[in-house]
C-alpha positions in Angstrom: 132.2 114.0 249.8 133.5 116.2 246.9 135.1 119.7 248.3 134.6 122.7 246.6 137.2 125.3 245.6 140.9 125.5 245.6 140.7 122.4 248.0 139.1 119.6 245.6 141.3 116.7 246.3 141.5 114.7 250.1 145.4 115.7 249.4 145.1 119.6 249.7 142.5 118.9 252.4 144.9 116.7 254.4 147.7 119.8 253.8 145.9 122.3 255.0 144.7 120.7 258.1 148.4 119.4 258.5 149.9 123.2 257.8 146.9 124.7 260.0 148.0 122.0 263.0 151.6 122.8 262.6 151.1 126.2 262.9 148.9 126.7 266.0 151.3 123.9 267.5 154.6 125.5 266.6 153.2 128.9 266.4 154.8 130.2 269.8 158.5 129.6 268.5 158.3 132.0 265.7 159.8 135.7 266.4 156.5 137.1 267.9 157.3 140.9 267.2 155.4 141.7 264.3 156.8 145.0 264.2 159.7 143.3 263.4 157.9 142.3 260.0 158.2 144.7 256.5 155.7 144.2 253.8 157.7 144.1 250.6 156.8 145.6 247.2 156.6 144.2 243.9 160.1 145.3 243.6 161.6 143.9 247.1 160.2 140.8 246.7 162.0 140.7 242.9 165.5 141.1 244.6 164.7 139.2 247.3 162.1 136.4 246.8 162.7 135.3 243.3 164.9 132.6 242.4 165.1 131.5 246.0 163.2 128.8 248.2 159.9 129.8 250.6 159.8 126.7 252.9 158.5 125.7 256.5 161.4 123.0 256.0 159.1 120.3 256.6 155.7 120.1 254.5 156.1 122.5 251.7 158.3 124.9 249.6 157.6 127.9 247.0 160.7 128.4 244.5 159.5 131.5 242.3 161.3 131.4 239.1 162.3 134.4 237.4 160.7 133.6 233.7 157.3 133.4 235.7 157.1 129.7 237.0 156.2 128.5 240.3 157.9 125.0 241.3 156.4 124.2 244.6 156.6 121.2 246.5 153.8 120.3 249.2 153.6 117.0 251.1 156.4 115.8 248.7 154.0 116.1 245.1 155.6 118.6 242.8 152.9 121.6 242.3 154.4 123.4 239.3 152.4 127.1 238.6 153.3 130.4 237.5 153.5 133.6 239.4 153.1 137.1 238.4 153.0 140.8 240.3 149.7 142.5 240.9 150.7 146.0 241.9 152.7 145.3 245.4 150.8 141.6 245.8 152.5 138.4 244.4 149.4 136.2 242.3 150.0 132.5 242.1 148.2 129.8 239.9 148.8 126.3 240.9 148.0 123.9 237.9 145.1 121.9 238.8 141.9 121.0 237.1 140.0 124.3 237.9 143.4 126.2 238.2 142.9 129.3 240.6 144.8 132.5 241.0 145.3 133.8 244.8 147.1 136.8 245.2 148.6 137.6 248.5 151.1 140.1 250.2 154.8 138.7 251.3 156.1 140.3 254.6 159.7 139.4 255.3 161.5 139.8 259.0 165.4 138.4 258.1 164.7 135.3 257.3 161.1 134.6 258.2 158.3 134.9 255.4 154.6 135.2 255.6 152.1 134.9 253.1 149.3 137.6 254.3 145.9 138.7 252.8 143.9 141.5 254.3 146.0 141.7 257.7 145.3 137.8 258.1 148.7 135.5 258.0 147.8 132.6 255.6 151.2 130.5 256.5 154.9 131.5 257.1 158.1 130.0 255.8 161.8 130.6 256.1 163.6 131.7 252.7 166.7 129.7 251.8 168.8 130.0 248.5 168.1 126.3 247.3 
């Protein structure tokens, strides 16, 4: 069966289902006050985000690199990409055959890190200097 769209490969459909499994599993130990949360601007996420490590500590990490790169890990394949700032929204392309750009908002509670788009949490991480 040949997927269509960012998810062409049985590897990023295995990830996802793994991420989405993990997350509705483990959800309920995650700080549940969304108040709690800040949406960051182009410029917060610069201090903050870049040049350190988006990660659920298990199945995947983001490293935003400062000349542009992404160096992402996922299921332990190295996903290298570049990232760049779309008013307040970060924009990532992942190289891949049909490389696509998504653009999200990062929300940030201490340590805590989501990935959101329209209101909707795609996934949430913890940041970590290395």
């Amino acid at each position: 069966m040949r997927m269509l769209g960012p998810f062409s490969n049985a590897a990023d459909v295995y990830f996802l289902t793994a991420l989405t499994a993990f997350y509705f599993l483990l959800g309920s130990t995650r700080t549940n006050a969304s108040e709690a949360f800040k949406r960051l601007t182009a410029s917060e996420i610069q201090a903050r985000i870049i040049g350190r490590v988006v990660t659920d500590e298990s199945h995947w990490s983001d490293r935003f690199e400062s000349n542009g790169t992404l160096n992402a890990m996922e299921l332990g394949w190295r996903k290298l990409g570049s990232w760049k700032f779309q008013g307040n929204e970060m924009c990532v392309t992942r190289k891949a055959r049909k490389p696509v750009e998504e653009c999200f908002e990062i929300w940030q509670s201490q340590d805590q890190i989501e990935y959101r788009r329209d209101g909707i949490t795609l996934t949430w991480g913890v940041l970590r200097k290395e």
